[in-house]
Backbone atoms as SQL, in Angstrom:
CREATE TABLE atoms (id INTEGER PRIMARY KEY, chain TEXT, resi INTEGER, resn TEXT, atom TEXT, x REAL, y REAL, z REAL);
INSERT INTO atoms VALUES
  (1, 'A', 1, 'UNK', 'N', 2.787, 8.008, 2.664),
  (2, 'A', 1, 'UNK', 'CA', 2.220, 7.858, 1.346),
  (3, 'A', 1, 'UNK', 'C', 0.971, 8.726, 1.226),
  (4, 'A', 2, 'UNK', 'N', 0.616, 9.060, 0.068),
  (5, 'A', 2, 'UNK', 'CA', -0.155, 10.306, -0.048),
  (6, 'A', 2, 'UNK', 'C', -1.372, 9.718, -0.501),
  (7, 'A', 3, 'UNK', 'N', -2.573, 10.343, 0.148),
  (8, 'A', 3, 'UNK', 'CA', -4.322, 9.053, -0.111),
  (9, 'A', 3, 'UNK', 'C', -4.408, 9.610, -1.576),
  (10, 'A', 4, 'UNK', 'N', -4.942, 8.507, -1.744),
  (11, 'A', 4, 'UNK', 'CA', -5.289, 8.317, -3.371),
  (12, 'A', 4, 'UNK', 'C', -7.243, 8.554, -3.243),
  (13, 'A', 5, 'UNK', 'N', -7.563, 9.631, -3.944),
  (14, 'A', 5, 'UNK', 'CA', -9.086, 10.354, -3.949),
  (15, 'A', 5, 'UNK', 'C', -9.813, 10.252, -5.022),
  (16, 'A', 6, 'UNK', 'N', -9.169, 8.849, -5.597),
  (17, 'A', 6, 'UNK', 'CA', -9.846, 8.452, -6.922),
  (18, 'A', 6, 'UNK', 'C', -10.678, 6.662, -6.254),
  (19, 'A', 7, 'UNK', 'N', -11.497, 6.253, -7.238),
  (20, 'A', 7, 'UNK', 'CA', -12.390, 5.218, -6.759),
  (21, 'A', 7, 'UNK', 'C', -12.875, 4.690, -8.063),
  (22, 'A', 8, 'UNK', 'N', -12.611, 3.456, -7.722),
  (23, 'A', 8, 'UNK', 'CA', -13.277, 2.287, -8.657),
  (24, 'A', 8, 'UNK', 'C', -14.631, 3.123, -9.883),
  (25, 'A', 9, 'UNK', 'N', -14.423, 2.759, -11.479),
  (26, 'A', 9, 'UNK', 'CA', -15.515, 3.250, -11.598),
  (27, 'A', 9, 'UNK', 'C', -15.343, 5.123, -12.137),
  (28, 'A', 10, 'UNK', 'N', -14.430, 5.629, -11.504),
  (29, 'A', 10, 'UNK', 'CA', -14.222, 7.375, -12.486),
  (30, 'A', 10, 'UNK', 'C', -13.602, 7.203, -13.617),
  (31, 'A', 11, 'UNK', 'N', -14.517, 8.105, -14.265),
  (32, 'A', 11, 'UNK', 'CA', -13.846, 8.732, -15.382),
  (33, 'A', 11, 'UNK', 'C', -12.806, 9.665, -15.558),
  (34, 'A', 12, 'UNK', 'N', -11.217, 9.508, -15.893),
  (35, 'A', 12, 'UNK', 'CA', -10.331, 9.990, -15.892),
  (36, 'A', 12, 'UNK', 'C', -9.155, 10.347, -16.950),
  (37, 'A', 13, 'UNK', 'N', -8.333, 11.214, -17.241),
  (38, 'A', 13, 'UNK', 'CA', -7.449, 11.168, -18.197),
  (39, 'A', 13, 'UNK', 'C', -6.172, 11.507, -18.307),
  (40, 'A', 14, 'UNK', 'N', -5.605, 10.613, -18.707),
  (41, 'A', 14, 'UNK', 'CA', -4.229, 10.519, -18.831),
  (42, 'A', 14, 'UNK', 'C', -3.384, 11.990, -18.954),
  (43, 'A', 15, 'UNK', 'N', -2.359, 12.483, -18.097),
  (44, 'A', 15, 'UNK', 'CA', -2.342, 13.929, -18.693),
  (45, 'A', 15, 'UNK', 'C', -0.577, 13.882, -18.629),
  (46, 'A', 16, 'UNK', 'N', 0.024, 13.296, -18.667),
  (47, 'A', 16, 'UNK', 'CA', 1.359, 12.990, -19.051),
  (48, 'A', 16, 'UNK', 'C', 1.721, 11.490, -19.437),
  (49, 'A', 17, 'UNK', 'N', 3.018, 11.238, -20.106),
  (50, 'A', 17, 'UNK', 'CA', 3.484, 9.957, -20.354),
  (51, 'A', 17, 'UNK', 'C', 3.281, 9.759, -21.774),
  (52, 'A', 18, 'UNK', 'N', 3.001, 8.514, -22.522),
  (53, 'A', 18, 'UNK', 'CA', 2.680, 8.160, -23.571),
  (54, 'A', 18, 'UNK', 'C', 1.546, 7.832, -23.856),
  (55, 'A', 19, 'UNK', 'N', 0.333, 7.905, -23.368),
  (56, 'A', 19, 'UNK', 'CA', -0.470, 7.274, -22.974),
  (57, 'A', 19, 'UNK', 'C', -1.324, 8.812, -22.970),
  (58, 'A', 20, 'UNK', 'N', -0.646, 10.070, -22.907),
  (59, 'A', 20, 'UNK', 'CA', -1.060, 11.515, -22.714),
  (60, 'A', 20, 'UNK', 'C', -2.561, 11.843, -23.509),
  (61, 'A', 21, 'UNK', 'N', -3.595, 12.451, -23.046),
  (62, 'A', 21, 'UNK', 'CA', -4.786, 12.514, -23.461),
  (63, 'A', 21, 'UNK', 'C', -6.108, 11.678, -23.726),
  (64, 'A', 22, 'UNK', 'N', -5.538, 10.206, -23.961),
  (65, 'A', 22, 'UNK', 'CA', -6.222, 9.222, -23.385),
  (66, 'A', 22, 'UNK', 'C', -7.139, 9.020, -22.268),
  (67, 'A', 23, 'UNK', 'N', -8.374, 8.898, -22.509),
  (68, 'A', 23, 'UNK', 'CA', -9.323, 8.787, -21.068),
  (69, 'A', 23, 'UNK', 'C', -9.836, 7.482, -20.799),
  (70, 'A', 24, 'UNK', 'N', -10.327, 6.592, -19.773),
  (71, 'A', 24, 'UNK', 'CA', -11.006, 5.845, -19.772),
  (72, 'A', 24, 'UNK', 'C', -11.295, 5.369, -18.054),
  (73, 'A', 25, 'UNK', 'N', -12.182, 4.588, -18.223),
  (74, 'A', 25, 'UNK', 'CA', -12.684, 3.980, -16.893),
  (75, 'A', 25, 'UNK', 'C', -11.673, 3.434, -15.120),
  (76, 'A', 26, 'UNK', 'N', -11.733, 3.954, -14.076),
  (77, 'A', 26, 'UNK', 'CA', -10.964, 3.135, -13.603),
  (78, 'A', 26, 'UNK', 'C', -11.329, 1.648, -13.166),
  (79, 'A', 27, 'UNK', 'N', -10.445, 0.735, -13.454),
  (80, 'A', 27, 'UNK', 'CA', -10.678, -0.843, -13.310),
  (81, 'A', 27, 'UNK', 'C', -10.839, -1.284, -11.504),
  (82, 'A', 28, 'UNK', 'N', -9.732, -0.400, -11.244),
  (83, 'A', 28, 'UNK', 'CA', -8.689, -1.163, -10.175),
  (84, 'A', 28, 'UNK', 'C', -8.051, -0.360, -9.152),
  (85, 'A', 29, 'UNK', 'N', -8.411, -0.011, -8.043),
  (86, 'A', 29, 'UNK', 'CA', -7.224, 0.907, -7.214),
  (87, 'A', 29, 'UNK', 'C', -6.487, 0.029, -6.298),
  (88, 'A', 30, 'UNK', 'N', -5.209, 0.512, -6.554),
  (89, 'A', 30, 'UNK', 'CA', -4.104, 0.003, -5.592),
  (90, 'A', 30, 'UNK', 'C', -3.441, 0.439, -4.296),
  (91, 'A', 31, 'UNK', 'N', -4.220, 0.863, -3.577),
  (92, 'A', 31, 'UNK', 'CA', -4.057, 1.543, -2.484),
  (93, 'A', 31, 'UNK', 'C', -2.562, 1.220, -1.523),
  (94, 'A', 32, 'UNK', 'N', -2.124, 0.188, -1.696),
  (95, 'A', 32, 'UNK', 'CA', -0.953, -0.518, -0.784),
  (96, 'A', 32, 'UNK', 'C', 0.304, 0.201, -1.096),
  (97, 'A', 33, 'UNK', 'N', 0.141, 0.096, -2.494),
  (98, 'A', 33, 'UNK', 'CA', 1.232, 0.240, -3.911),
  (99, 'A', 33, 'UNK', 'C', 0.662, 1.849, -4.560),
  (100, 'A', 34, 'UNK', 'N', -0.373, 2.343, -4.071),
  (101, 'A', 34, 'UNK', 'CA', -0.779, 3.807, -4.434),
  (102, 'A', 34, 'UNK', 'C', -0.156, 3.946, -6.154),
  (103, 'A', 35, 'UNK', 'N', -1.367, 2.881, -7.080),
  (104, 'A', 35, 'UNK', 'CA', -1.504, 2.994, -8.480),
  (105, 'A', 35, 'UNK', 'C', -2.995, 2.615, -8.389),
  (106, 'A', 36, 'UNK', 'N', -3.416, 2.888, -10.063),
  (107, 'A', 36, 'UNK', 'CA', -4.314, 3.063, -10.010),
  (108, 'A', 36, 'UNK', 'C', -4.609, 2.038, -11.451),
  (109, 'A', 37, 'UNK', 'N', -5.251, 1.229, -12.041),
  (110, 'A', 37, 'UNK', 'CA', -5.344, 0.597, -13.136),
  (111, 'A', 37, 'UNK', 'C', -6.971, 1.251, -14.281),
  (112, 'A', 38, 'UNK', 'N', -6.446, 1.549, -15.250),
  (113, 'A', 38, 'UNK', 'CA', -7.111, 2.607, -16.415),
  (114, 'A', 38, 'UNK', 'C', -7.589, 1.763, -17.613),
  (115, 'A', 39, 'UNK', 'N', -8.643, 1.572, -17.751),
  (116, 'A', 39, 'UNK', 'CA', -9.279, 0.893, -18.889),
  (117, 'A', 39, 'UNK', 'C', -8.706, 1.273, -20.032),
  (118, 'A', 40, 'UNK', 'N', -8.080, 0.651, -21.033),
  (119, 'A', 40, 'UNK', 'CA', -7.614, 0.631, -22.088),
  (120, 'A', 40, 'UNK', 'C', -5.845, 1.477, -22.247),
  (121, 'A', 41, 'UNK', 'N', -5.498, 2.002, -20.889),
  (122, 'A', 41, 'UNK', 'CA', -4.334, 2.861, -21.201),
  (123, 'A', 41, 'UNK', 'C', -3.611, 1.744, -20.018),
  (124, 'A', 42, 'UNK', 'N', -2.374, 2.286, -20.708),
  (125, 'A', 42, 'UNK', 'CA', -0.562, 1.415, -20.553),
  (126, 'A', 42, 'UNK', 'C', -0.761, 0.006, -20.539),
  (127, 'A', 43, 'UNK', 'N', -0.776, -0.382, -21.848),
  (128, 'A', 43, 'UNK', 'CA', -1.458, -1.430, -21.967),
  (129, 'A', 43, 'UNK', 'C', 0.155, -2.421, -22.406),
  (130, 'A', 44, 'UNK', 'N', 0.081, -3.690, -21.313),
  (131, 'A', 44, 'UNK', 'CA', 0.947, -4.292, -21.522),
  (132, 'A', 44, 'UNK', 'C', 1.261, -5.915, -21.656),
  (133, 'A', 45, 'UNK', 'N', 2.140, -5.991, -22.185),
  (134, 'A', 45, 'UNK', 'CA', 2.078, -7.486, -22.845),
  (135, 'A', 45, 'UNK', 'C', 2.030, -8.697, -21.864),
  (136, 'A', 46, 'UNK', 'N', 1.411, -10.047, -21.814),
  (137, 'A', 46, 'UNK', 'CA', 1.663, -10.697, -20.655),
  (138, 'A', 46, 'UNK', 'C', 1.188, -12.408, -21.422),
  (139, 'A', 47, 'UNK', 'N', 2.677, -13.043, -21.003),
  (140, 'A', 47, 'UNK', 'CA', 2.800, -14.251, -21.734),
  (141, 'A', 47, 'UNK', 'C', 2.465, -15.389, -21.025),
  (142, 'A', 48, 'UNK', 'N', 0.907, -15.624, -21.030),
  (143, 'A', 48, 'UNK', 'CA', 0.321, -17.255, -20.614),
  (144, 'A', 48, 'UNK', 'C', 0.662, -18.421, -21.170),
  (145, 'A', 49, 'UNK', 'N', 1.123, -19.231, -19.857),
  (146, 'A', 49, 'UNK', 'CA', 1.828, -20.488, -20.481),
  (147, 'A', 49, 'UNK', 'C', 0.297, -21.341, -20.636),
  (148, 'A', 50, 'UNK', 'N', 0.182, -22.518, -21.307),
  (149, 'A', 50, 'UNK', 'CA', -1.416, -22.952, -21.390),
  (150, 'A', 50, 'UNK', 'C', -1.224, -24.126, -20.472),
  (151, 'A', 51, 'UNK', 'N', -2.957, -23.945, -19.771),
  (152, 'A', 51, 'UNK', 'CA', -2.719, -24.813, -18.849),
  (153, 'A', 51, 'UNK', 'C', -4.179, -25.984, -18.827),
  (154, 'A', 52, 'UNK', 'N', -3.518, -27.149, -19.217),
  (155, 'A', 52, 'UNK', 'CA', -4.627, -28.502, -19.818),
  (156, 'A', 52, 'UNK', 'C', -5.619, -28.637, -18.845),
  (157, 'A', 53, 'UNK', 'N', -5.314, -28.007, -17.731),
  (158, 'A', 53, 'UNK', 'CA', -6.354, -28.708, -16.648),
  (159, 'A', 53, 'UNK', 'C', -7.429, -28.323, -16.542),
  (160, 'A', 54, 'UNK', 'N', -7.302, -26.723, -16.619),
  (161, 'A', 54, 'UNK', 'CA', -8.194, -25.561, -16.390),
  (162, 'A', 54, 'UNK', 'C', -8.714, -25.115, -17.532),
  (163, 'A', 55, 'UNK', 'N', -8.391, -26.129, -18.571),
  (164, 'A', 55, 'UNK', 'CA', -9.171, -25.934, -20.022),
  (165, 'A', 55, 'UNK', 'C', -8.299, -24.035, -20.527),
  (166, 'A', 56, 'UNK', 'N', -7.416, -23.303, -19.966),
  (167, 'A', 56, 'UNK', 'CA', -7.074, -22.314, -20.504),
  (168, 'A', 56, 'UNK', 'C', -6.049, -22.815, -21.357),
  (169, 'A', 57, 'UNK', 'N', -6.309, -21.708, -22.960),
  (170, 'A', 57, 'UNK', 'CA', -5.271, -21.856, -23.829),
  (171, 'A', 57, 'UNK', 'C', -4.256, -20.780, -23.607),
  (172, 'A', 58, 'UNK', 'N', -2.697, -21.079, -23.665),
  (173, 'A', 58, 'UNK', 'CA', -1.790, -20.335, -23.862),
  (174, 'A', 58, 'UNK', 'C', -1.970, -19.466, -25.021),
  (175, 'A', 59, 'UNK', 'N', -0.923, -18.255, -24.828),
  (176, 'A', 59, 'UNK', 'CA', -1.348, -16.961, -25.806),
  (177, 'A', 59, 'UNK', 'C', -0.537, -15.425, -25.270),
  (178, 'A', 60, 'UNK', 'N', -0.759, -14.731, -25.812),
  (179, 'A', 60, 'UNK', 'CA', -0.032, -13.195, -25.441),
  (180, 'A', 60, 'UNK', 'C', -1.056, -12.347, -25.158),
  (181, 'A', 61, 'UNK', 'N', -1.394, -11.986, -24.076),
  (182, 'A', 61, 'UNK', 'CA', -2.722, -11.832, -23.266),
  (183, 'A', 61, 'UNK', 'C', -2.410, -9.826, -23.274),
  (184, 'A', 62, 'UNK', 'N', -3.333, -9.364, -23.955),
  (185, 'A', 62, 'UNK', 'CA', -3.131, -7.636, -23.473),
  (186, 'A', 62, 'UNK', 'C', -3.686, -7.486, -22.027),
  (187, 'A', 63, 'UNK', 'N', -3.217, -6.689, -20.944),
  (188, 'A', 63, 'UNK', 'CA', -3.752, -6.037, -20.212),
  (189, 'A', 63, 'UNK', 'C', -3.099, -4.836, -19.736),
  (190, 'A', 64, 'UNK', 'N', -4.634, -3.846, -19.082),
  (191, 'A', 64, 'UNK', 'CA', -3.889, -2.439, -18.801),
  (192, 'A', 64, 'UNK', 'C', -2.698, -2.511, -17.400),
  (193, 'A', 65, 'UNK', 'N', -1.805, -1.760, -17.400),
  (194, 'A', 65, 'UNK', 'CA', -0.373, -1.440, -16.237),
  (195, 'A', 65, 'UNK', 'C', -0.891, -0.852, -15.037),
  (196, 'A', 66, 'UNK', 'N', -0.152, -0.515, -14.176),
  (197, 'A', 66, 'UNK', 'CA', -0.148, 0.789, -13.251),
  (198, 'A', 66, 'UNK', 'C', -0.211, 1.999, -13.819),
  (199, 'A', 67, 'UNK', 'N', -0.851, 2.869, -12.911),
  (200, 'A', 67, 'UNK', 'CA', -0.841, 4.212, -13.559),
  (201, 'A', 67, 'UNK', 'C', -0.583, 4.881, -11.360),
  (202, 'A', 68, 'UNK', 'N', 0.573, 6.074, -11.906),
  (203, 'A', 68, 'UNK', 'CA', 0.569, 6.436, -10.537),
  (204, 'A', 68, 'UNK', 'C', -0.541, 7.542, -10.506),
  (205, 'A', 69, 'UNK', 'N', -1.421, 7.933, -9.747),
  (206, 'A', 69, 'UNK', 'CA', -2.342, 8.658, -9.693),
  (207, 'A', 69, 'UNK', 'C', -2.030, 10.449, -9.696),
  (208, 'A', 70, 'UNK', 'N', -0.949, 10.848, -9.794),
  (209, 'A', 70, 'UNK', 'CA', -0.383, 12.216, -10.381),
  (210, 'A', 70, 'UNK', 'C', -0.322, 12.492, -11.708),
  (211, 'A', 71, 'UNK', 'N', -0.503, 10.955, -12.906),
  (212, 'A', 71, 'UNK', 'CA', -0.530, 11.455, -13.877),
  (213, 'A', 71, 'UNK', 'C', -1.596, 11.224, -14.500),
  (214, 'A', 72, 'UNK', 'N', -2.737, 11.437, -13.760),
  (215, 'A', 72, 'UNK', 'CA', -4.092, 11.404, -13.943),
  (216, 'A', 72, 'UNK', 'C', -5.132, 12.110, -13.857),
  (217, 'A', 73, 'UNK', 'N', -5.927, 12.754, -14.343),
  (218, 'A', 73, 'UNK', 'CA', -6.921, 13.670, -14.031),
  (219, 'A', 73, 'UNK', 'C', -8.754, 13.453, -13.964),
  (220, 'A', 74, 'UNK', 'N', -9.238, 13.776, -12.834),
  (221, 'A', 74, 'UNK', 'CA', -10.963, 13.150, -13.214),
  (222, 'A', 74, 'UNK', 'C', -11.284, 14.111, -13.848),
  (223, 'A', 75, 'UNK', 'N', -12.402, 13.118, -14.846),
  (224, 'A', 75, 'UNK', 'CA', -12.896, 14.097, -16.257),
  (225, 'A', 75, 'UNK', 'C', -14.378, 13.994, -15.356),
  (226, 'A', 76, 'UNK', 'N', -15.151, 15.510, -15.128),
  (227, 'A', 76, 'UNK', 'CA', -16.659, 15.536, -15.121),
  (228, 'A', 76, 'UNK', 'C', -17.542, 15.129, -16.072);
């Protein structure tokens, strides 16, 4: 698997996919799974069941996807 030379915290931008030209923060690196998670890009749907105990309400929760780190570029 090929090292991933990005780090928590860069500024980066999307440079293929749907998501193409889009820049934003990285959240999250996945080093195991070699992805990388992108503030505000591949943003995907995720259905919380609600749970009484923990006082959380159920709902359709946005959060950002994987991003594989080839279709990414650091912005200076």
């Amino acid at each position: 698997m090929e090292r991933i030379r990005l780090k928590k915290g860069d500024v980066v931008e999307v440079i293929t996919g749907e998501d193409q030209g889009k820049t934003g923060k990285i959240l999250r690196v996945d080093r195991k799974h070699g992805r990388v998670f992108v503030q505000g890009v591949n943003m995907q749907k995720k259905h919380r069941k609600a749970n009484p105990q923990g006082n959380q309400p159920g709902g359709i929760i946005d959060r950002e996807g994987p991003l594989h780190p080839s279709n990414i570029r650091l912005v200076k």
